[in-house]
Every structure is written in structure tokens, then in C-alpha cells.
C-alpha positions as CSV (number, residue, x, y, z in Angstrom):
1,X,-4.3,7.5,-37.7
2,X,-2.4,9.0,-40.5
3,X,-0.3,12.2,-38.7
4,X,-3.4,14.1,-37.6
5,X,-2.1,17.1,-36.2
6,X,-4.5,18.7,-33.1
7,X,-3.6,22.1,-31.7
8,X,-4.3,24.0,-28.3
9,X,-5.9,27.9,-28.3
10,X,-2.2,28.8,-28.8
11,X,-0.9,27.0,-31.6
12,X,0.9,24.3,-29.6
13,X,0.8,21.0,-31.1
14,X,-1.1,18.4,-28.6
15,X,-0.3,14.9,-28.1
16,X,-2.0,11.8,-26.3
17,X,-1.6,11.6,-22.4
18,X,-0.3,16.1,-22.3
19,X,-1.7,17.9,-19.7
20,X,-3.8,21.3,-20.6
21,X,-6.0,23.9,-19.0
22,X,-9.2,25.5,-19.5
23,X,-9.1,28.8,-20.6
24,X,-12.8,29.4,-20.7
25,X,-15.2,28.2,-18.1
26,X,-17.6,25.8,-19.9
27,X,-21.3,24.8,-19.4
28,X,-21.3,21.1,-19.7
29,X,-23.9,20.0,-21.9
30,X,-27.0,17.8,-20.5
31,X,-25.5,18.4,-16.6
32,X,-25.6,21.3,-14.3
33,X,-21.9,20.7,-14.4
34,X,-19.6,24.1,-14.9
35,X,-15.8,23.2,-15.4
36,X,-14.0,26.6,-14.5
37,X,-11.0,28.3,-15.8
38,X,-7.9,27.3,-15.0
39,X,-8.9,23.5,-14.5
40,X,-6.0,21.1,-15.3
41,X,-6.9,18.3,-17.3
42,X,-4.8,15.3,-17.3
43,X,-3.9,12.9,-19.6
44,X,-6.1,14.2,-22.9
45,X,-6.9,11.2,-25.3
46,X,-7.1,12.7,-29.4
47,X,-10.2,11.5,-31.4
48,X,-10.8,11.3,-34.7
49,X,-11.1,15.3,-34.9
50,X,-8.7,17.7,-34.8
51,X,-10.8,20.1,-33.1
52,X,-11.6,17.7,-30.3
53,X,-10.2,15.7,-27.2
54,X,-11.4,13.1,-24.8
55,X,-10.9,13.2,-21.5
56,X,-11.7,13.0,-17.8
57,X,-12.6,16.0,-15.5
58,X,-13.7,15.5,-12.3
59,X,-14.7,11.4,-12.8
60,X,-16.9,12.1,-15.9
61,X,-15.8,11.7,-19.6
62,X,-16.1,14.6,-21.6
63,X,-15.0,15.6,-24.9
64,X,-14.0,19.4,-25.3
65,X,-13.2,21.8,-27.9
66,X,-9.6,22.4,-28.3
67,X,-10.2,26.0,-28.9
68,X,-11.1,26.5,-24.9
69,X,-7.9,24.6,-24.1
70,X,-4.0,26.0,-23.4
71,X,-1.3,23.5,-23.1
72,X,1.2,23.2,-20.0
């Protein structure tokens, strides 16, 4: 990757393997699946995106907006 920089809701750069929360709960798309606000998220993985990270919540991959997402 050539320096792709991916920021939280507030402006806070993001890196692989930081921790974040949810600021918004979120529907998750094709499951009845809600993940609430406040959820801590572990270890976030950057794609290609800058508007978008993998990662794990409650066993199941998922890849979320960064705009929905504070840093710790």
C-alpha cells in the first residue's frame, strides 16, 4: 500500500490491529444481526478503502464504514 491514510468519525488516524468502537448501532446487511453502540472492536484490519475496515465482531467478519467508528 502506498501511505493510505484511514480515519475514525473523529479525525483520528487508524492503523492495523487498533481497537475502536461503534458509535452507531448498525443493521448488518443479509443477517438479523444488530451490532450496538458502544461495541469494541478489536484488532481492525485496513482494506484497500479508506472508508472501510475489516474485522471481526462477535465470530463473523464484517467490513464497516469508518464513519460509524471512534477510536480508543
Amino acid at each position: 500500500m502506498d501511505s493510505l491514510i484511514v480515519k475514525d468519525s473523529n479525525g483520528n488516524t487508524l492503523q492495523d490491529g487498533d481497537t475502536v468502537s461503534v458509535i452507531k448501532s448498525l443493521k448488518v446487511k443479509g443477517s438479523s444481526t444488530t451490532i450496538k453502540q458502544g461495541t469494541t472492536i478489536k484488532k481492525i484490519r485496513l482494506t484497500d478503502d479508506p472508508e472501510e475496515v475489516d474485522c471481526k465482531v462477535d465470530g463473523m467478519s464484517v467490513v464497516l464504514k469508518t464513519c460509524f467508528l471512534k477510536k480508543k
